[in-house]
Backbone as a printed PyTorch tensor [residue, N CA C, xyz], in Angstrom:
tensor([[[106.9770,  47.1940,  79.4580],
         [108.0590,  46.2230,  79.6390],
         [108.3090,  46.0090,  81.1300]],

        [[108.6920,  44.5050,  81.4620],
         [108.5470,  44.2560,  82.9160],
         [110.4430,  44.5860,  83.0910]],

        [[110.4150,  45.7460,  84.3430],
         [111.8580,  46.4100,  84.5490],
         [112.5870,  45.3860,  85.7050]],

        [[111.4030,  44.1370,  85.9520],
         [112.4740,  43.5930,  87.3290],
         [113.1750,  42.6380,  86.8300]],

        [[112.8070,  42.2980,  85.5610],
         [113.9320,  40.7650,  84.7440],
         [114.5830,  41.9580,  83.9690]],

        [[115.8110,  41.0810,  83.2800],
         [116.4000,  41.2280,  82.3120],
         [116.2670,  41.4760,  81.3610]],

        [[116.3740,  42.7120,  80.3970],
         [115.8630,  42.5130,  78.8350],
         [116.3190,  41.3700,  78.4040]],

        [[117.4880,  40.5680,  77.9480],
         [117.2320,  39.4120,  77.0850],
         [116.1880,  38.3540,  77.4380]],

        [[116.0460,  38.5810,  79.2250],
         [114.7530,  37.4270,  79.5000],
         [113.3950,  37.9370,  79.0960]],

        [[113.1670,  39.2510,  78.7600],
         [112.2560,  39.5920,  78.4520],
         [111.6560,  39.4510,  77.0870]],

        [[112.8420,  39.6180,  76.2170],
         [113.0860,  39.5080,  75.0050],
         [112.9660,  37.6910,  74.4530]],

        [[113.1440,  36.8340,  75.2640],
         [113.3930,  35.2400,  75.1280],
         [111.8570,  35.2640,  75.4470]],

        [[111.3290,  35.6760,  76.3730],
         [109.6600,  35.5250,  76.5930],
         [108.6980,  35.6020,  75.8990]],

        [[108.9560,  36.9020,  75.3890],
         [108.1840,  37.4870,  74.0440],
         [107.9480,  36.5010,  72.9240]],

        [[109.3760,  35.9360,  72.2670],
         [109.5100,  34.8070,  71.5220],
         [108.7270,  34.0410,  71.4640]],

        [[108.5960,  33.2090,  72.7490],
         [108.1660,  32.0690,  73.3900],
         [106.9970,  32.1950,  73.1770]],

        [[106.4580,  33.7520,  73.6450],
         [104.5470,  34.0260,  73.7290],
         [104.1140,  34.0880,  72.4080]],

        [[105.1150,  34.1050,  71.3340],
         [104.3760,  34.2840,  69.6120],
         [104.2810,  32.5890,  69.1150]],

        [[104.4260,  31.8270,  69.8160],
         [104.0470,  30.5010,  69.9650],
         [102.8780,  30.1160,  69.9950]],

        [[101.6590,  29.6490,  69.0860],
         [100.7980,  29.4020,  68.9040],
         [100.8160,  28.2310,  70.4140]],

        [[ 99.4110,  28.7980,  70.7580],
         [ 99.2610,  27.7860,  71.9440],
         [ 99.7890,  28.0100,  73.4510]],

        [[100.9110,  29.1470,  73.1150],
         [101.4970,  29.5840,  74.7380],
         [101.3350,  30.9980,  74.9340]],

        [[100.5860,  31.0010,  76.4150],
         [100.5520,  32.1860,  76.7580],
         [101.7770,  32.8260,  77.4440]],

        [[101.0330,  33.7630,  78.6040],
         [102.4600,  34.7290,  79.2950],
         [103.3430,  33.7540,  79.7940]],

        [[102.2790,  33.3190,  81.0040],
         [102.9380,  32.6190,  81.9770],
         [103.7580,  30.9370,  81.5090]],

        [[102.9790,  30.4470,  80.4090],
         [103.7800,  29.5080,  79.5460],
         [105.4630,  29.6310,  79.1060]],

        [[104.9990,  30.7900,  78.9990],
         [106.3490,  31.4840,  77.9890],
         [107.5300,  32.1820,  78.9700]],

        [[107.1030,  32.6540,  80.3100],
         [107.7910,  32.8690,  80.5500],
         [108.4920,  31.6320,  81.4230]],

        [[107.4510,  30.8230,  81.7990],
         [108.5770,  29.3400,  82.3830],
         [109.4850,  28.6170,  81.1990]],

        [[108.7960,  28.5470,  79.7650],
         [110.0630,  28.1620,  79.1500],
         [111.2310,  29.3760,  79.5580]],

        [[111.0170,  30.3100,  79.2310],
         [112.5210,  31.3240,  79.1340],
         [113.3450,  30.8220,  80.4660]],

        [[112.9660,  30.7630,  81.7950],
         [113.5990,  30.6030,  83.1260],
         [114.0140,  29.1620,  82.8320]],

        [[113.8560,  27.7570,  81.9950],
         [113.9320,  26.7190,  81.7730],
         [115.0370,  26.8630,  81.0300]],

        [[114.9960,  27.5180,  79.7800],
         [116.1730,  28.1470,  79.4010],
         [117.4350,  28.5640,  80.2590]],

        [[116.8930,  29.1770,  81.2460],
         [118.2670,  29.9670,  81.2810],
         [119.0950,  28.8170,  82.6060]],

        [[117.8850,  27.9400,  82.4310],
         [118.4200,  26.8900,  83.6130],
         [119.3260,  25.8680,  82.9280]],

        [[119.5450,  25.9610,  81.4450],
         [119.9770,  24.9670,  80.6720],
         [121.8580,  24.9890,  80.3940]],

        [[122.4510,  24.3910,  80.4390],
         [123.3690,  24.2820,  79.8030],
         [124.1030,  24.6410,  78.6290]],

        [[125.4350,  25.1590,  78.2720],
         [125.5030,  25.4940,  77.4150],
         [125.6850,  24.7220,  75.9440]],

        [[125.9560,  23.4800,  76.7410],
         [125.6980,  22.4470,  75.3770],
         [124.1930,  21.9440,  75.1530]],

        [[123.5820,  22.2470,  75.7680],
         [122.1130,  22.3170,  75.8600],
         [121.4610,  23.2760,  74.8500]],

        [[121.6170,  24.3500,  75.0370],
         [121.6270,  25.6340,  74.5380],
         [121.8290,  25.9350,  73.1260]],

        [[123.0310,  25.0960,  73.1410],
         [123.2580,  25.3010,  71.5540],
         [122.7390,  24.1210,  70.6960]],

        [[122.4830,  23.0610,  71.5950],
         [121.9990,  21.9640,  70.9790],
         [120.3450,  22.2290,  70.4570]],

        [[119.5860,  22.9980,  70.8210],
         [118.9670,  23.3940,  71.0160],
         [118.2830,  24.2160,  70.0220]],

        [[119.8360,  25.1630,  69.8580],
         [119.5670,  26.4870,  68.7610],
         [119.9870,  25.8250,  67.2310]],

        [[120.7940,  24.6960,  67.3940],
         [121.0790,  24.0230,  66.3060],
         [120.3280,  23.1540,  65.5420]],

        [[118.8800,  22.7760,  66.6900],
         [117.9250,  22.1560,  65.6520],
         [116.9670,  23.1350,  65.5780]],

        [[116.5310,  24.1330,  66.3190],
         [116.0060,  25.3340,  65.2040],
         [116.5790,  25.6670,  64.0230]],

        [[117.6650,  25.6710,  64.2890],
         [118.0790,  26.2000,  63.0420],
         [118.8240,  25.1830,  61.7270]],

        [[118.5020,  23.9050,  62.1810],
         [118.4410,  22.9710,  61.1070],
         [117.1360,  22.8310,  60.5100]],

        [[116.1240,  22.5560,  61.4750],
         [114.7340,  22.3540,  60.6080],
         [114.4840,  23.7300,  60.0350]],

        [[115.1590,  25.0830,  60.2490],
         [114.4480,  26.1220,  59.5840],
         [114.9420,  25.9520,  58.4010]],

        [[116.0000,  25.8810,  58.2920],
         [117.0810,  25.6230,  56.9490],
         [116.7940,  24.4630,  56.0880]],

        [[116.4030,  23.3020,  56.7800],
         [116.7620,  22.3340,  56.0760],
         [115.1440,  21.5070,  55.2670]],

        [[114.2350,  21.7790,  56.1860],
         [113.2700,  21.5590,  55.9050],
         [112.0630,  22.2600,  54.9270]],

        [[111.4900,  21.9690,  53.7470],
         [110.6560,  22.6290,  53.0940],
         [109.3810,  21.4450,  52.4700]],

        [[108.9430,  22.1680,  52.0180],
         [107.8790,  21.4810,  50.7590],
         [107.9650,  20.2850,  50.1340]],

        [[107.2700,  19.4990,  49.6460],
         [107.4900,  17.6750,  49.3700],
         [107.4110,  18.8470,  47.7930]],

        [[107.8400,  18.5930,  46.5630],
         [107.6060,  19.0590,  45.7600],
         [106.5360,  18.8580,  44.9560]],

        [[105.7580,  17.2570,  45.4530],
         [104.3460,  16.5790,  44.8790],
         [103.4610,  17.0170,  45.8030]],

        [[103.0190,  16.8030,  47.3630],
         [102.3490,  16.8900,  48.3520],
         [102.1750,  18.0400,  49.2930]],

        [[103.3950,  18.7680,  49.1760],
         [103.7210,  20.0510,  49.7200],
         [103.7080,  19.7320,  51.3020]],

        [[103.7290,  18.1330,  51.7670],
         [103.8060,  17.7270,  53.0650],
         [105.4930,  18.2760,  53.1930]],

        [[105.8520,  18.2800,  54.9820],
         [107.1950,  18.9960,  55.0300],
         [108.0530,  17.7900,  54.8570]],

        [[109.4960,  18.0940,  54.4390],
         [110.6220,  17.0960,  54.3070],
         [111.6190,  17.5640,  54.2280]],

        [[112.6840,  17.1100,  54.1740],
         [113.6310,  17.6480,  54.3440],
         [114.5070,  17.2190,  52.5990]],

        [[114.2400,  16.2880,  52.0110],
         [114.1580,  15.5430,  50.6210],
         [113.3420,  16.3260,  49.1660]],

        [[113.6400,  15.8470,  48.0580],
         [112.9660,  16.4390,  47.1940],
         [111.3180,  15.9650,  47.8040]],

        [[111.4790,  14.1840,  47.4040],
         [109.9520,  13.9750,  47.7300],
         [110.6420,  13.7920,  49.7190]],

        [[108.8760,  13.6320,  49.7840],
         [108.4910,  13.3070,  51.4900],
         [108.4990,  11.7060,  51.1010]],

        [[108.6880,  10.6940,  52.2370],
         [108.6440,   9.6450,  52.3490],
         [107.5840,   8.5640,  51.4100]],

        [[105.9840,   9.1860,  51.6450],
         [104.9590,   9.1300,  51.7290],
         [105.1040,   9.0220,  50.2260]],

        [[105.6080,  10.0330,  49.1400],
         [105.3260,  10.3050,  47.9260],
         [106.3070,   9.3140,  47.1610]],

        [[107.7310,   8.7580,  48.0390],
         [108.2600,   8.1110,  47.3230],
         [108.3890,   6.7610,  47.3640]],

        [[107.3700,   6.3130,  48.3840],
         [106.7620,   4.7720,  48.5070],
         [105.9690,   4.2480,  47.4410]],

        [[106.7630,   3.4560,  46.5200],
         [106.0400,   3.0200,  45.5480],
         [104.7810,   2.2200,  46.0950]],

        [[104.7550,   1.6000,  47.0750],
         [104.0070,   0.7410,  47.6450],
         [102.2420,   1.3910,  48.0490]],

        [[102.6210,   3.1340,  48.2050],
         [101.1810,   3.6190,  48.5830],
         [100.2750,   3.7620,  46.8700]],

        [[ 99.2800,   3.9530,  47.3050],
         [ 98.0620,   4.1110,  46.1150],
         [ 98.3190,   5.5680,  45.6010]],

        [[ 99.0210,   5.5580,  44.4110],
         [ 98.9590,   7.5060,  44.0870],
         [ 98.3340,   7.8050,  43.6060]],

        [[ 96.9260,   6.6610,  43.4510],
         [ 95.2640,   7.4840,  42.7370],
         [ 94.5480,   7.9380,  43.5990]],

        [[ 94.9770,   8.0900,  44.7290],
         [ 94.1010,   7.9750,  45.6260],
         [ 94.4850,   9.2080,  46.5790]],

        [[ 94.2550,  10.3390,  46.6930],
         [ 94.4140,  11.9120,  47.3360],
         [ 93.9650,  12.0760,  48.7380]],

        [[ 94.2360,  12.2620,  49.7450],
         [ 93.6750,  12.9580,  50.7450],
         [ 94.2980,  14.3730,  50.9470]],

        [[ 93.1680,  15.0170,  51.5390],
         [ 93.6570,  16.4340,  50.6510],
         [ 93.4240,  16.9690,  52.6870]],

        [[ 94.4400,  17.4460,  53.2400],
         [ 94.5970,  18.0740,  54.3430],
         [ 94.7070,  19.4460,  55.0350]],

        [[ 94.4530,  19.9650,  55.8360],
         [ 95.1500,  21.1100,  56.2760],
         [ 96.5830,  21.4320,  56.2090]],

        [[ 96.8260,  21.0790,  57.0590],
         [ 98.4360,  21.0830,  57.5450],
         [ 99.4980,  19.8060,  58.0050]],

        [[100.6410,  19.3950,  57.5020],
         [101.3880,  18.6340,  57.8270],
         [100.5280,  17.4060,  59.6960]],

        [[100.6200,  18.1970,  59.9720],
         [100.1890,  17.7600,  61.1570],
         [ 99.2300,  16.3460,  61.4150]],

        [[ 98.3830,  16.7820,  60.4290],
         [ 96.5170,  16.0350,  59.8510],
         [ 97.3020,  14.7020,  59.2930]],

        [[ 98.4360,  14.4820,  58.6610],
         [ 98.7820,  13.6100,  57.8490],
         [ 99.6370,  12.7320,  59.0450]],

        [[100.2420,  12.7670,  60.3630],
         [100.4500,  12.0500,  61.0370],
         [ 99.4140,  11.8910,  61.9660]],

        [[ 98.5210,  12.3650,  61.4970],
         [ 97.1550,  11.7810,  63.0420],
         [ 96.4670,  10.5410,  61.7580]],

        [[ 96.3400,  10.6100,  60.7480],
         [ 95.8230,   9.4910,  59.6280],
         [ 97.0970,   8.4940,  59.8000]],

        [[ 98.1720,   8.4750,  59.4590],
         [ 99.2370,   7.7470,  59.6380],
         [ 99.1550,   6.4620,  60.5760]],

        [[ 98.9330,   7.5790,  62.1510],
         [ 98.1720,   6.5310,  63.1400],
         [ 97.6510,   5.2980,  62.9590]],

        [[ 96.2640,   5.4380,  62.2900],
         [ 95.4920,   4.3080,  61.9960],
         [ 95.6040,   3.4580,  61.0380]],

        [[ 97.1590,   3.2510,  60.7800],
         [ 97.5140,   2.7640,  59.7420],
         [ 96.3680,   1.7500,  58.5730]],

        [[ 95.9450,   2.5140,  58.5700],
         [ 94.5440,   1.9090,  57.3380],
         [ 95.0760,   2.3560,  56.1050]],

        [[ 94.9780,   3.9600,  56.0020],
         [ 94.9430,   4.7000,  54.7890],
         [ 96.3540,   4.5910,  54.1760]],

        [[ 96.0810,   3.8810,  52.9040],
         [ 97.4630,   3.4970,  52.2290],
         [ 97.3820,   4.1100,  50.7150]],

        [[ 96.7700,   5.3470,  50.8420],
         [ 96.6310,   6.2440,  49.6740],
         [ 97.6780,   7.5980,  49.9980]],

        [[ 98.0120,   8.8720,  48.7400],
         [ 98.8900,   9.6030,  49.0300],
         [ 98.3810,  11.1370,  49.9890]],

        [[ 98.5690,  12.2400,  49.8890],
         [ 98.2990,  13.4050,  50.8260],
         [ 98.3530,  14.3680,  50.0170]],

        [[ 97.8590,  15.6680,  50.5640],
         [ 98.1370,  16.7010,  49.8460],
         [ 97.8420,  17.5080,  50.7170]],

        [[ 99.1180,  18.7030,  51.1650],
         [ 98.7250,  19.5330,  52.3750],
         [ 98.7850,  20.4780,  51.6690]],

        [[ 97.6250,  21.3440,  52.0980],
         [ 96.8820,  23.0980,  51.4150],
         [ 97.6440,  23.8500,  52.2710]],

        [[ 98.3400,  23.4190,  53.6450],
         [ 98.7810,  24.5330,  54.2520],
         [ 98.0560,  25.8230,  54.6470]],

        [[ 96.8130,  25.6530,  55.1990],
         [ 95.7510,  26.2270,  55.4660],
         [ 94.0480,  26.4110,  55.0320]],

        [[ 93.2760,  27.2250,  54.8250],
         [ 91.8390,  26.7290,  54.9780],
         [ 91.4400,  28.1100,  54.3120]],

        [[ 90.5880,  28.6900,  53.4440],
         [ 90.0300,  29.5890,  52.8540],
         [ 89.2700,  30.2780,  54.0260]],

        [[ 89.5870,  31.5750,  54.3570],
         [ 88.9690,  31.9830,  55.4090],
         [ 89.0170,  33.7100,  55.2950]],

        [[ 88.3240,  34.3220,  54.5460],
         [ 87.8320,  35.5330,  54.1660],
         [ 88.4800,  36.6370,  55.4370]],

        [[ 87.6820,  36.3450,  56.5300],
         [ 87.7120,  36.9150,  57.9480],
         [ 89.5880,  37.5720,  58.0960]],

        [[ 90.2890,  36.3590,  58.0820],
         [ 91.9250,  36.0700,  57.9930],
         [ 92.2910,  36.5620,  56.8210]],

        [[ 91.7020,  36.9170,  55.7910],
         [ 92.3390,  37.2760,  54.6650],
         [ 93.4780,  36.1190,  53.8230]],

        [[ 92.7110,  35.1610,  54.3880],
         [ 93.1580,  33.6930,  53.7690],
         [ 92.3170,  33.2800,  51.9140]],

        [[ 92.7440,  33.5730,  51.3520],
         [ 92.2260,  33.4070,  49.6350],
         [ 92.6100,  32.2260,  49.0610]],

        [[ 92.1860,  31.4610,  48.2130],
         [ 92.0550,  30.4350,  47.6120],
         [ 93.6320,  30.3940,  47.2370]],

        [[ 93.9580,  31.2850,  46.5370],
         [ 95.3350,  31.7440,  45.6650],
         [ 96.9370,  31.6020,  47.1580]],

        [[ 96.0010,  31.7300,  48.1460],
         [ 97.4140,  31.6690,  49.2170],
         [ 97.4000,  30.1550,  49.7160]],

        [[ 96.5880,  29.1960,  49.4270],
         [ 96.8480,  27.5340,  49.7370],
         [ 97.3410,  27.1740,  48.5470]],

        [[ 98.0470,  25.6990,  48.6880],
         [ 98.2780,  25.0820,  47.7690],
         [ 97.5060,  24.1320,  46.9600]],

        [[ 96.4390,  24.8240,  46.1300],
         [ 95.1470,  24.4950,  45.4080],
         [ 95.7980,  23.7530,  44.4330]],

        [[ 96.7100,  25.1080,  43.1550],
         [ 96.7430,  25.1820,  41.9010],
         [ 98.1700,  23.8750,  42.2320]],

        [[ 98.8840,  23.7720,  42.9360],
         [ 99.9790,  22.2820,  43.2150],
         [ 99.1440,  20.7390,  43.4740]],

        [[ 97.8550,  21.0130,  43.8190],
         [ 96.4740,  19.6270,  43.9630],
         [ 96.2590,  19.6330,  42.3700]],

        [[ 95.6220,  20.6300,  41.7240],
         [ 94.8240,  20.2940,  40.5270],
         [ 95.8960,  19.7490,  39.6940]],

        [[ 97.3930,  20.5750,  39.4940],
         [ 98.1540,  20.0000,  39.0560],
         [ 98.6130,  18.5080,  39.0620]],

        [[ 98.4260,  18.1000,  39.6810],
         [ 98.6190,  16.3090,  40.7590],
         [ 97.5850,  15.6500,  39.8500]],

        [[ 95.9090,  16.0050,  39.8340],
         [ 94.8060,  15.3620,  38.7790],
         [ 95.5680,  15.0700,  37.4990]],

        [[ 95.5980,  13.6460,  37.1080],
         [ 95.2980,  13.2200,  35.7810],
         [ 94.2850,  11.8040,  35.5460]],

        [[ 94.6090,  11.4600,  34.5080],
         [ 93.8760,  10.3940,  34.2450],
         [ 93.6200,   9.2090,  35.0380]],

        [[ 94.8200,   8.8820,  36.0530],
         [ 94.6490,   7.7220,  36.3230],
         [ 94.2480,   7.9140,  37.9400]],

        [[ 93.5350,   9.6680,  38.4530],
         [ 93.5420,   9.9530,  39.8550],
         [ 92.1370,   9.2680,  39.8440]],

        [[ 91.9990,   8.3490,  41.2140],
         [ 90.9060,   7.6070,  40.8130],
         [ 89.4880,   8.7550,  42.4640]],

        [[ 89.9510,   8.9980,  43.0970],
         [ 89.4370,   9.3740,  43.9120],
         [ 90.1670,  10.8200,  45.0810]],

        [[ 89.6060,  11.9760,  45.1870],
         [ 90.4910,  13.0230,  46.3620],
         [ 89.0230,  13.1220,  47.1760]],

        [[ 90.1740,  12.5870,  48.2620],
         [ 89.1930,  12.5390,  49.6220],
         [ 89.3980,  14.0290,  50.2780]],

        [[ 88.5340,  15.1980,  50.5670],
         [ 88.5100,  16.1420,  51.4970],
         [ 88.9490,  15.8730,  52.6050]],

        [[ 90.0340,  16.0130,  53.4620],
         [ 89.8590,  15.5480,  55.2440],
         [ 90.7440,  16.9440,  55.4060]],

        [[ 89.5380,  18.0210,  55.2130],
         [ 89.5410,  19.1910,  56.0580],
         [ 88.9240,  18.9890,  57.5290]],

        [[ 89.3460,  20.0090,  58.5560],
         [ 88.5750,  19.5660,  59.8760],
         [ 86.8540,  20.3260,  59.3870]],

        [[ 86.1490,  19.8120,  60.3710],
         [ 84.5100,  19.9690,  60.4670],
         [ 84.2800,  21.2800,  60.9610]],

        [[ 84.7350,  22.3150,  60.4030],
         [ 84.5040,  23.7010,  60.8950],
         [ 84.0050,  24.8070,  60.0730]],

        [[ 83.9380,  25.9490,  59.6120],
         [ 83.2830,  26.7880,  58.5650],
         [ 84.0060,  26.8900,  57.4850]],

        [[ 85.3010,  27.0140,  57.7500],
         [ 86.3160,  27.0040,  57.1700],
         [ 86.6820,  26.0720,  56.2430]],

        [[ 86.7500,  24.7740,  57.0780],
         [ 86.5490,  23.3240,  56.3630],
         [ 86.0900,  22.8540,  55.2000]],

        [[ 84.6680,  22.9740,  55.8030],
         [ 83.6160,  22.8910,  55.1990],
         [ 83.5540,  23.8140,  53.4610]],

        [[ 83.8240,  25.1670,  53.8330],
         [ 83.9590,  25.8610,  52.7670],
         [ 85.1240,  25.6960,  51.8820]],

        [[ 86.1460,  25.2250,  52.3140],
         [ 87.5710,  24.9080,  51.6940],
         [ 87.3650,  23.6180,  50.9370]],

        [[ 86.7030,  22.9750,  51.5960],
         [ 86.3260,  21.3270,  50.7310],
         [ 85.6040,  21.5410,  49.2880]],

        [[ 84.4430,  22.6200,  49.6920],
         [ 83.3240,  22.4270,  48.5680],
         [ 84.0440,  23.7200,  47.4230]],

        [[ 84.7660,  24.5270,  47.9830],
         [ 85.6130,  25.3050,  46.8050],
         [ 86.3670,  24.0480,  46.2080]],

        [[ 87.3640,  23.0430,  46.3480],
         [ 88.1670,  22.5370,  45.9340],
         [ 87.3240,  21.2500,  45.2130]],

        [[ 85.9320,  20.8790,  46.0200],
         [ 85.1210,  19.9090,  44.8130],
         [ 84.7840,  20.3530,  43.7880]],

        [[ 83.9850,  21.9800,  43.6520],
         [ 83.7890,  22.2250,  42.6110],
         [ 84.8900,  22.7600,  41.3180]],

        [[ 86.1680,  22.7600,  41.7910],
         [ 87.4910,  22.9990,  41.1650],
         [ 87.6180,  21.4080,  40.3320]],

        [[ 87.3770,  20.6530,  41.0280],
         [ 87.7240,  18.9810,  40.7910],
         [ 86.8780,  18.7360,  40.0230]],

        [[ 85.1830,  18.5860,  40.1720],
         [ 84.3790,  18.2080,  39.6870],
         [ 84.5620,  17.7920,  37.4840]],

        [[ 84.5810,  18.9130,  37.1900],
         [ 84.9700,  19.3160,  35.8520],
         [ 86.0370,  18.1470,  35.2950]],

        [[ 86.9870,  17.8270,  36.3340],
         [ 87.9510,  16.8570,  35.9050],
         [ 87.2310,  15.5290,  35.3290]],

        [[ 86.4110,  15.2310,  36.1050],
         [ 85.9050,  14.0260,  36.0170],
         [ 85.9430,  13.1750,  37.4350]],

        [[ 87.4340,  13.3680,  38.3900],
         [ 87.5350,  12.8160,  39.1200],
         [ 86.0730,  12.4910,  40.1890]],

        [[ 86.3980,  11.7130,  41.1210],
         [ 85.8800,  11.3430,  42.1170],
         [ 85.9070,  12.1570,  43.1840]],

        [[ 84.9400,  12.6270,  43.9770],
         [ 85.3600,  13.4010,  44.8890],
         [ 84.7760,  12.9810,  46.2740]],

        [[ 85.3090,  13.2880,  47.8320],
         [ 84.7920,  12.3420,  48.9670],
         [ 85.0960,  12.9120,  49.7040]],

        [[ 83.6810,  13.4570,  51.0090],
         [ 84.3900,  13.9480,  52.3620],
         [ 84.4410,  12.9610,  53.0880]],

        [[ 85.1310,  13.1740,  54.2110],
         [ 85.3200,  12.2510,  55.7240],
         [ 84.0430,  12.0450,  55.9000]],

        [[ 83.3520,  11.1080,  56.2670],
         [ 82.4020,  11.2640,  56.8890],
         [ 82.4000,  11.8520,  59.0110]],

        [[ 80.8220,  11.8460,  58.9560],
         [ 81.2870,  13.1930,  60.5450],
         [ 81.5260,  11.8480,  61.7500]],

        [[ 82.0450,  10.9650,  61.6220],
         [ 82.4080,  10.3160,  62.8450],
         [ 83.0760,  11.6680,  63.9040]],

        [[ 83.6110,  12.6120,  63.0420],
         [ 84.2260,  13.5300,  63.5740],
         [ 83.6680,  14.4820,  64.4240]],

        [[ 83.7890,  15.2760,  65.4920],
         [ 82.8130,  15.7400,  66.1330],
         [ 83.2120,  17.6540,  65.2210]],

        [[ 81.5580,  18.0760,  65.0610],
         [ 81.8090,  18.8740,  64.5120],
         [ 82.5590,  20.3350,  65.3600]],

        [[ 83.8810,  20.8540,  64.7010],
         [ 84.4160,  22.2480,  65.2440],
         [ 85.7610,  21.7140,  66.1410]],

        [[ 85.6930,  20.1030,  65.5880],
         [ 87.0890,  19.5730,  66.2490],
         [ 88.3560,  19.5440,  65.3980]],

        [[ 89.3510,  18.7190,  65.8270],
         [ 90.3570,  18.9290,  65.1350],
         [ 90.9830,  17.6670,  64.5330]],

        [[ 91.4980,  17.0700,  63.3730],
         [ 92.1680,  15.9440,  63.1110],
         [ 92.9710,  15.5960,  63.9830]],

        [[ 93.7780,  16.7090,  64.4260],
         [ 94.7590,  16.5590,  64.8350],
         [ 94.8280,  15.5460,  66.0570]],

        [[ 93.7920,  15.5510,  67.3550],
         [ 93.5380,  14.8910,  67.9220],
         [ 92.4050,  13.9420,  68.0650]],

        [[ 92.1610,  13.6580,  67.3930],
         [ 90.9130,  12.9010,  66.7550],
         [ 91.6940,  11.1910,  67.1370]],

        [[ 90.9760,  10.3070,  67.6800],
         [ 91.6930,   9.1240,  68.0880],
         [ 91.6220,   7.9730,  66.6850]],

        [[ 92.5190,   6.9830,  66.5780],
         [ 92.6330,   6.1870,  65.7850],
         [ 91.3120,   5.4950,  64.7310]],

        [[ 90.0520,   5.2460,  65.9170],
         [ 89.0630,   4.3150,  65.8160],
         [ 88.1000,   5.6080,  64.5700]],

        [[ 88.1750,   6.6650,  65.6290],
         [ 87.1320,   7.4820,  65.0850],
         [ 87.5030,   8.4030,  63.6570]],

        [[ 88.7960,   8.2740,  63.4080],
         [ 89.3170,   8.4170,  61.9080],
         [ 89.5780,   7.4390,  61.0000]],

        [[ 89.7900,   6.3770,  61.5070],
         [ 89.7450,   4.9350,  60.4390],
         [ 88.0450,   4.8870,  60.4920]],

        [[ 87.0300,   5.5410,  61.1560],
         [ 85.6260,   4.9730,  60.6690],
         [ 85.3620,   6.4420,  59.8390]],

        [[ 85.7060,   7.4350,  60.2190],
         [ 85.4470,   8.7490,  59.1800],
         [ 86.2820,   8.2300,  57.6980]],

        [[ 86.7360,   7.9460,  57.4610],
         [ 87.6720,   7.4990,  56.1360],
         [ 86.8780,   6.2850,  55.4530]],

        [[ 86.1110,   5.3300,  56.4990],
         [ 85.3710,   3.9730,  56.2530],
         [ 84.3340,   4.5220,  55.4010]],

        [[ 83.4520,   5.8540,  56.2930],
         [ 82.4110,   6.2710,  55.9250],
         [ 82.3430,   7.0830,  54.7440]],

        [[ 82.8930,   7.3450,  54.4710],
         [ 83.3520,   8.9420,  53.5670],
         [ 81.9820,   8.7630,  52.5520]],

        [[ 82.0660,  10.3320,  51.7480],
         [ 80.5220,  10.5930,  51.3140],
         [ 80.9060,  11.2110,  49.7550]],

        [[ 80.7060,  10.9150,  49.0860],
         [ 80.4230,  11.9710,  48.0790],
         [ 80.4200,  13.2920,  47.6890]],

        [[ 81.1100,  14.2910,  47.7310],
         [ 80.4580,  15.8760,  47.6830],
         [ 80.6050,  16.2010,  45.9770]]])
C-alpha cells in the first residue's frame, strides 16, 4: 500500500483500477479528478451509479439492458421480430444501431463460451434465445466478434438452432478477424450483415 496518499485515495484508486480498460496510472488520475470535484458533483455522480445499478436490468425478451420491462428495440412494433441477431454484449447492439440498416430484433448472450474463463454454455443467455424460436422466427443471424471464442459460441448455438428448422447466418468477415463489433465502423458492418453466410 502506497503510505504517501491517503487511504480513502488509495482505496478510490483501487476501485477505479478494477475498471476494465484502466490501469494504475488511469485510475489514479480519475481518483485526484475526483477529489478535485465538487460536492454537488460528487453526489451527482454517486447518484447515477447508483441509479443505473438499481434501476437498470435485463429486457425480459432480449436480455439487452433497460431500465423497462421490454428494451425499446423489443417494443417497436415497427422492427422485424423474425428476424434475431444474436450478440455478445449490450454494447454490439449500439455499434449495429449505427448503421441504421438492420431493422430486425437482438439477443444479448452476455458473454462468449470460453472453457479457459470457465465461461459454460449454461452461464450465457442461450436457453432465453431458444426460448424466443417459434414458428414464425424466420432467420438468427450470429454477430459474435471473429475470435475463438466467437467463432465457437456461434457454431454451439447453430447446432442448438439447427433441429428447429430455423435459418441460421453468420456476419460475413468484412470484419477483421480478432476485432471487435464494438468498434467496427458503419460501412464495414452494414456490408458484414449484407454479406452474411449460412452456418
Amino acid at each position: 500500500m502506497d503510505n504517501t496518499k491517503a487511504l480513502p485515495l488509495v482505496e478510490l484508486t483501487e476501485q477505479f483500477a478494477k475498471l476494465p480498460g484502466i490501469g494504475k496510472k488511469s485510475a489514479e488520475r480519475l481518483a485526484y479528478h475526483v477529489m478535485g470535484m465538487t460536492d454537488s458533483e460528487v453526489k451527482a455522480f454517486c447518484d447515477a451509479l447508483n441509479k443505473a445499478h438499481n434501476n437498470v436490468h435485463c429486457c425480459r425478451v432480449c436480455q439487452n439492458l433497460t431500465e423497462n420491462e421490454l428494451c425499446p428495440i423489443c417494443a417497436d412494433n415497427l422492427r422485424d421480430h423474425n428476424t434475431i441477431c444474436v450478440v455478445e454484449t449490450p454494447k454490439d447492439i449500439t455499434a449495429f444501431e449505427r448503421t441504421r440498416e438492420y431493422k430486425g430484433v437482438y439477443h444479448v448472450l452476455h458473454g462468449l463460451i470460453s472453457p479457459i474463463d470457465n465461461v459454460t454454455p449454461d452461464k450465457l443467455k442461450i436457453k432465453e434465445l431458444l426460448a424466443r424460436i417459434g414458428d414464425d422466427t424466420n432467420e438468427v443471424i450470429m454477430a459474435t466478434n471473429p475470435t475463438v471464442e466467437g467463432e465457437a459460441t456461434a457454431m454451439y448455438i447453430s447446432k442448438l438452432l439447427k433441429p428447429l428448422g430455423v435459418r441460421v447466418t453468420r456476419l460475413a468477415f468484412g470484419l477483421p478477424v480478432g476485432g471487435t463489433l464494438e468498434y467496427a465502423d458503419e460501412i464495414t458492418l452494414f456490408k458484414a450483415l449484407e454479406n452474411r453466410n449460412e452456418i
